[in-house]
SELUMTOR-138795 format. One line per 3 residues: their letters; for each residue x, y, z of C-alpha. Coordinates in nm, 3 decimals. Layout:
SELUMTOR-138795
A = X,Y,Z  ...
***
This chain:
SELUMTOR-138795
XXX = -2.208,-0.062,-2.368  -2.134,-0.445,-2.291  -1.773,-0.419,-2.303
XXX = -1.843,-0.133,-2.025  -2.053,-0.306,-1.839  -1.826,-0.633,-1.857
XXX = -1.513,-0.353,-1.724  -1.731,-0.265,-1.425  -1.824,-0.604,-1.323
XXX = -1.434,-0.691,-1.349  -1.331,-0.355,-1.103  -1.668,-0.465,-0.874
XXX = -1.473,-0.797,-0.845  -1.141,-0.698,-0.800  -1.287,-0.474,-0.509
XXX = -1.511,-0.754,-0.328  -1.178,-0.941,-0.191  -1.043,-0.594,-0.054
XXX = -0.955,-0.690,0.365  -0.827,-0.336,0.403  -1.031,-0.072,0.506
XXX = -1.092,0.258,0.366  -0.806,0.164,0.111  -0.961,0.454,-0.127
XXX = -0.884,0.685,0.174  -1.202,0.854,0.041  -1.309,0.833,0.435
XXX = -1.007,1.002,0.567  -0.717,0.845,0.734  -0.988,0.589,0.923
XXX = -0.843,0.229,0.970  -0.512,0.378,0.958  -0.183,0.419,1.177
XXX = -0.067,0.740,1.082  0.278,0.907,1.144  0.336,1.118,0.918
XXX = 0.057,1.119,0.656  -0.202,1.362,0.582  -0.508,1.303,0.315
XXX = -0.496,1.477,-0.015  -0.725,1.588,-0.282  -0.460,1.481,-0.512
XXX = -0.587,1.125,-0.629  -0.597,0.856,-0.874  -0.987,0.751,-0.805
XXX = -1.252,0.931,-0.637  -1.206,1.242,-0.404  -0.929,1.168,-0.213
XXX = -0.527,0.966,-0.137  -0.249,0.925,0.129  -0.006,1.204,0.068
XXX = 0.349,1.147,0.282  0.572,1.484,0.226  0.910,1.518,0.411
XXX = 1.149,1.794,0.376  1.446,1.599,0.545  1.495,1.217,0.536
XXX = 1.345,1.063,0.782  1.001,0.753,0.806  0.727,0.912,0.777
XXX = 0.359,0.690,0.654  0.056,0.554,0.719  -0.011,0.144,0.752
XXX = -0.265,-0.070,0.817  -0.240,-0.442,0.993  -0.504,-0.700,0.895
XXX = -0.584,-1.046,0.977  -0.476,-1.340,0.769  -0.784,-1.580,0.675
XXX = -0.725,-1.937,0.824  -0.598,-2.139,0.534  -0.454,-1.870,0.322
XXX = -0.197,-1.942,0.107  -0.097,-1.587,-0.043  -0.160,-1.219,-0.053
XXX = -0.221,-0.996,-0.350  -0.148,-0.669,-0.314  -0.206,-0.392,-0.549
XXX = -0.186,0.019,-0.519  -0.157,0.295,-0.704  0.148,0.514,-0.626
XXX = 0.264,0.862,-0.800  0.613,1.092,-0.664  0.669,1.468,-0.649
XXX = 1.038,1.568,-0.635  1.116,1.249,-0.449  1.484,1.195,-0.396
XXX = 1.602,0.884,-0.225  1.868,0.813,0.044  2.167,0.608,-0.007
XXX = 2.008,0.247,-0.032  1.749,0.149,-0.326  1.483,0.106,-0.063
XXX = 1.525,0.425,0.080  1.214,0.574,-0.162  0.873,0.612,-0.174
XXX = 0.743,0.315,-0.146  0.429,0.013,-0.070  0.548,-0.187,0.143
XXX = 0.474,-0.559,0.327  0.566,-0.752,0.649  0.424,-1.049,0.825
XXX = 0.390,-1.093,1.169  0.282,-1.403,1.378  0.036,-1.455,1.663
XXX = 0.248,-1.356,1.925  0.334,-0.997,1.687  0.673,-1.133,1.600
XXX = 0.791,-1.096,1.239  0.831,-1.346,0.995  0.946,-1.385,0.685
XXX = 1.189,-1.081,0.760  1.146,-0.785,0.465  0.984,-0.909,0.159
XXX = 1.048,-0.671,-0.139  0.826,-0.383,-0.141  0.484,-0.400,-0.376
XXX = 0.617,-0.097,-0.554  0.868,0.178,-0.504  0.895,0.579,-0.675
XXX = 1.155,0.834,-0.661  1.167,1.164,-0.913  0.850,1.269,-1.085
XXX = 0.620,0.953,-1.126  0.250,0.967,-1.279  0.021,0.743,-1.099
XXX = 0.172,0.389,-1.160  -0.030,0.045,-1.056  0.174,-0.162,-0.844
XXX = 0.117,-0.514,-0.796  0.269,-0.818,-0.626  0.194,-1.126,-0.472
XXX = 0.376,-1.303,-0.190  0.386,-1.666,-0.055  0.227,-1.616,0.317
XXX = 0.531,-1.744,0.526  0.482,-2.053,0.746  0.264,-1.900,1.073
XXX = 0.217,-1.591,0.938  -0.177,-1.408,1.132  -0.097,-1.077,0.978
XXX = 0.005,-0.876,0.691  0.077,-0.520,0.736  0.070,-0.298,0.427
XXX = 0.245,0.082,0.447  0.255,0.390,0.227  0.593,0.521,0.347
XXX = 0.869,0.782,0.287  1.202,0.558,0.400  1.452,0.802,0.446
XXX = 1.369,1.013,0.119  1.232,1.382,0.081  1.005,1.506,-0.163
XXX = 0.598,1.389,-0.154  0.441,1.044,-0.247  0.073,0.997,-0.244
XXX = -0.064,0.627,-0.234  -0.441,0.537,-0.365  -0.665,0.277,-0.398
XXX = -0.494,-0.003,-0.211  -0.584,-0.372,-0.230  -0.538,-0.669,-0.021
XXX = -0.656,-1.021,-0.088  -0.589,-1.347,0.045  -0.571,-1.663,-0.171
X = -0.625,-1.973,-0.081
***
Protein backbone atom coordinates (compact mmCIF):
# COMPACT_ATOMS: atom_id res chain seq x y z
CA UNK A 1 0.00 0.00 0.00
CA UNK A 2 2.93 2.61 0.65
CA UNK A 3 4.81 1.85 -2.35
CA UNK A 4 1.25 2.71 -4.09
CA UNK A 5 0.63 5.48 -2.43
CA UNK A 6 4.37 6.78 -2.86
CA UNK A 7 3.55 5.92 -7.11
CA UNK A 8 0.54 8.23 -6.91
CA UNK A 9 2.12 11.04 -5.18
CA UNK A 10 5.04 10.74 -7.90
CA UNK A 11 2.20 10.82 -11.13
CA UNK A 12 0.24 13.79 -8.86
CA UNK A 13 3.66 15.55 -9.21
CA UNK A 14 4.63 14.91 -12.51
CA UNK A 15 1.04 16.32 -13.42
CA UNK A 16 1.14 19.65 -11.18
CA UNK A 17 3.86 21.33 -13.70
CA UNK A 18 1.54 20.38 -16.77
CA UNK A 19 1.13 24.26 -18.80
CA UNK A 20 -0.90 22.46 -21.46
CA UNK A 21 -4.38 22.18 -21.30
CA UNK A 22 -6.60 19.31 -21.57
CA UNK A 23 -3.33 17.31 -22.49
CA UNK A 24 -5.41 13.99 -21.44
CA UNK A 25 -7.83 15.12 -24.24
CA UNK A 26 -10.34 13.55 -21.80
CA UNK A 27 -12.30 17.07 -22.45
CA UNK A 28 -12.35 16.82 -26.14
CA UNK A 29 -10.22 18.65 -28.54
CA UNK A 30 -10.59 21.99 -26.05
CA UNK A 31 -7.31 24.12 -25.95
CA UNK A 32 -6.50 22.74 -29.22
CA UNK A 33 -5.80 23.87 -32.96
CA UNK A 34 -7.15 21.18 -34.84
CA UNK A 35 -6.67 20.29 -38.59
CA UNK A 36 -7.03 17.20 -39.01
CA UNK A 37 -7.59 15.41 -35.66
CA UNK A 38 -10.54 13.85 -34.24
CA UNK A 39 -10.79 12.39 -30.41
CA UNK A 40 -10.73 8.70 -29.88
CA UNK A 41 -11.81 6.21 -27.38
CA UNK A 42 -8.66 4.51 -28.16
CA UNK A 43 -6.30 5.66 -25.18
CA UNK A 44 -3.45 5.10 -23.00
CA UNK A 45 -5.12 6.79 -19.68
CA UNK A 46 -8.57 7.58 -18.94
CA UNK A 47 -11.49 7.76 -21.53
CA UNK A 48 -10.13 9.35 -24.27
CA UNK A 49 -6.69 10.51 -27.03
CA UNK A 50 -5.86 12.53 -30.22
CA UNK A 51 -6.31 10.18 -33.09
CA UNK A 52 -4.72 11.75 -36.63
CA UNK A 53 -5.73 9.14 -39.60
CA UNK A 54 -4.80 10.01 -43.25
CA UNK A 55 -5.34 7.88 -46.20
CA UNK A 56 -2.90 9.91 -48.51
CA UNK A 57 0.21 11.85 -47.31
CA UNK A 58 -0.44 14.93 -46.45
CA UNK A 59 -0.19 17.30 -42.48
CA UNK A 60 -2.78 16.59 -40.77
CA UNK A 61 -2.74 17.29 -36.36
CA UNK A 62 -3.69 19.00 -33.60
CA UNK A 63 -1.19 21.60 -31.51
CA UNK A 64 -1.29 23.65 -28.82
CA UNK A 65 0.90 27.09 -28.22
CA UNK A 66 1.69 28.05 -24.61
CA UNK A 67 3.46 30.72 -22.87
CA UNK A 68 7.03 30.44 -21.71
CA UNK A 69 7.42 31.41 -17.82
CA UNK A 70 9.80 34.49 -17.45
CA UNK A 71 13.11 33.00 -16.47
CA UNK A 72 12.75 29.59 -17.89
CA UNK A 73 15.55 27.83 -18.81
CA UNK A 74 14.08 24.53 -20.47
CA UNK A 75 11.06 22.53 -21.42
CA UNK A 76 10.24 18.96 -20.63
CA UNK A 77 8.11 17.37 -22.71
CA UNK A 78 6.65 14.01 -22.41
CA UNK A 79 3.64 12.00 -24.38
CA UNK A 80 2.49 8.93 -24.99
CA UNK A 81 2.29 7.95 -28.69
CA UNK A 82 1.06 4.46 -30.36
CA UNK A 83 0.80 3.84 -34.70
CA UNK A 84 -1.70 1.85 -36.76
CA UNK A 85 -0.42 0.89 -40.23
CA UNK A 86 1.64 4.06 -40.32
CA UNK A 87 3.90 4.27 -43.32
CA UNK A 88 6.18 7.21 -43.71
CA UNK A 89 7.16 9.43 -46.69
CA UNK A 90 10.54 9.70 -48.07
CA UNK A 91 12.38 11.68 -45.20
CA UNK A 92 12.78 10.15 -41.48
CA UNK A 93 10.60 12.93 -40.21
CA UNK A 94 7.94 12.32 -42.44
CA UNK A 95 6.04 9.96 -39.54
CA UNK A 96 3.90 10.13 -36.86
CA UNK A 97 5.24 12.16 -34.70
CA UNK A 98 5.40 14.87 -31.20
CA UNK A 99 6.72 17.55 -32.23
CA UNK A 100 8.32 21.20 -30.85
CA UNK A 101 9.01 24.78 -32.13
CA UNK A 102 9.72 28.05 -30.46
CA UNK A 103 8.53 31.19 -31.41
CA UNK A 104 9.40 34.75 -30.12
CA UNK A 105 7.30 37.74 -29.06
CA UNK A 106 6.75 39.08 -32.26
CA UNK A 107 5.52 35.03 -33.46
CA UNK A 108 8.76 34.57 -35.32
CA UNK A 109 10.54 31.21 -34.96
CA UNK A 110 13.53 30.49 -33.27
CA UNK A 111 15.65 27.97 -32.78
CA UNK A 112 14.49 26.60 -36.31
CA UNK A 113 13.21 22.62 -35.97
CA UNK A 114 14.39 20.99 -32.90
CA UNK A 115 14.15 17.13 -33.17
CA UNK A 116 10.80 15.87 -32.54
CA UNK A 117 9.91 14.50 -28.71
CA UNK A 118 9.12 11.19 -30.31
CA UNK A 119 8.32 9.77 -33.69
CA UNK A 120 6.19 6.13 -34.86
CA UNK A 121 5.72 4.49 -38.07
CA UNK A 122 4.33 0.60 -38.50
CA UNK A 123 2.45 -0.94 -35.64
CA UNK A 124 3.63 0.76 -32.30
CA UNK A 125 2.05 -0.06 -28.72
CA UNK A 126 1.72 2.97 -26.67
CA UNK A 127 5.40 4.17 -26.20
CA UNK A 128 6.39 7.18 -23.57
CA UNK A 129 8.23 9.77 -25.25
CA UNK A 130 10.31 12.16 -23.54
CA UNK A 131 12.73 15.00 -24.23
CA UNK A 132 13.99 18.06 -22.98
CA UNK A 133 15.21 21.09 -24.90
CA UNK A 134 17.42 24.17 -24.04
CA UNK A 135 14.73 27.20 -24.46
CA UNK A 136 16.57 29.19 -27.27
CA UNK A 137 17.71 32.76 -26.50
CA UNK A 138 14.12 34.95 -26.69
CA UNK A 139 12.10 32.23 -27.02
CA UNK A 140 7.80 33.40 -25.34
CA UNK A 141 6.42 30.21 -26.73
CA UNK A 142 6.61 26.60 -27.21
CA UNK A 143 4.24 24.94 -29.43
CA UNK A 144 3.76 21.18 -29.03
CA UNK A 145 1.87 19.05 -32.10
CA UNK A 146 0.52 15.53 -32.54
CA UNK A 147 0.99 15.34 -36.32
CA UNK A 148 0.85 13.04 -39.40
CA UNK A 149 3.92 14.71 -41.66
CA UNK A 150 3.36 13.42 -44.89
CA UNK A 151 2.60 9.68 -43.74
CA UNK A 152 -0.72 7.56 -43.98
CA UNK A 153 -1.97 5.19 -41.64
CA UNK A 154 -3.42 6.48 -37.87
CA UNK A 155 -1.42 7.80 -34.80
CA UNK A 156 -3.15 8.61 -31.62
CA UNK A 157 -1.24 10.88 -29.02
CA UNK A 158 -2.18 10.82 -25.05
CA UNK A 159 -1.41 12.28 -22.02
CA UNK A 160 0.89 15.11 -23.04
CA UNK A 161 3.16 17.08 -20.71
CA UNK A 162 4.80 20.35 -20.72
CA UNK A 163 6.97 21.88 -18.04
CA UNK A 164 9.22 24.65 -17.79
CA UNK A 165 12.48 24.55 -15.76
CA UNK A 166 14.10 27.05 -14.42
Amino acid sequence: MRIFLSVLGLASLALAGNALQNGDFEKGLDGWTVWGAVVSPEHHGGKASCMVHLATPSWAGASQIVEIPEGSTSALVVGWLRSDSLRGGKENWERGRLSVEFFGAKGDSLGGYPPAVGQVRGHEPWTRMERTYPLPKGATTLKLGCELGNATGTLYCDDLAVEFLN
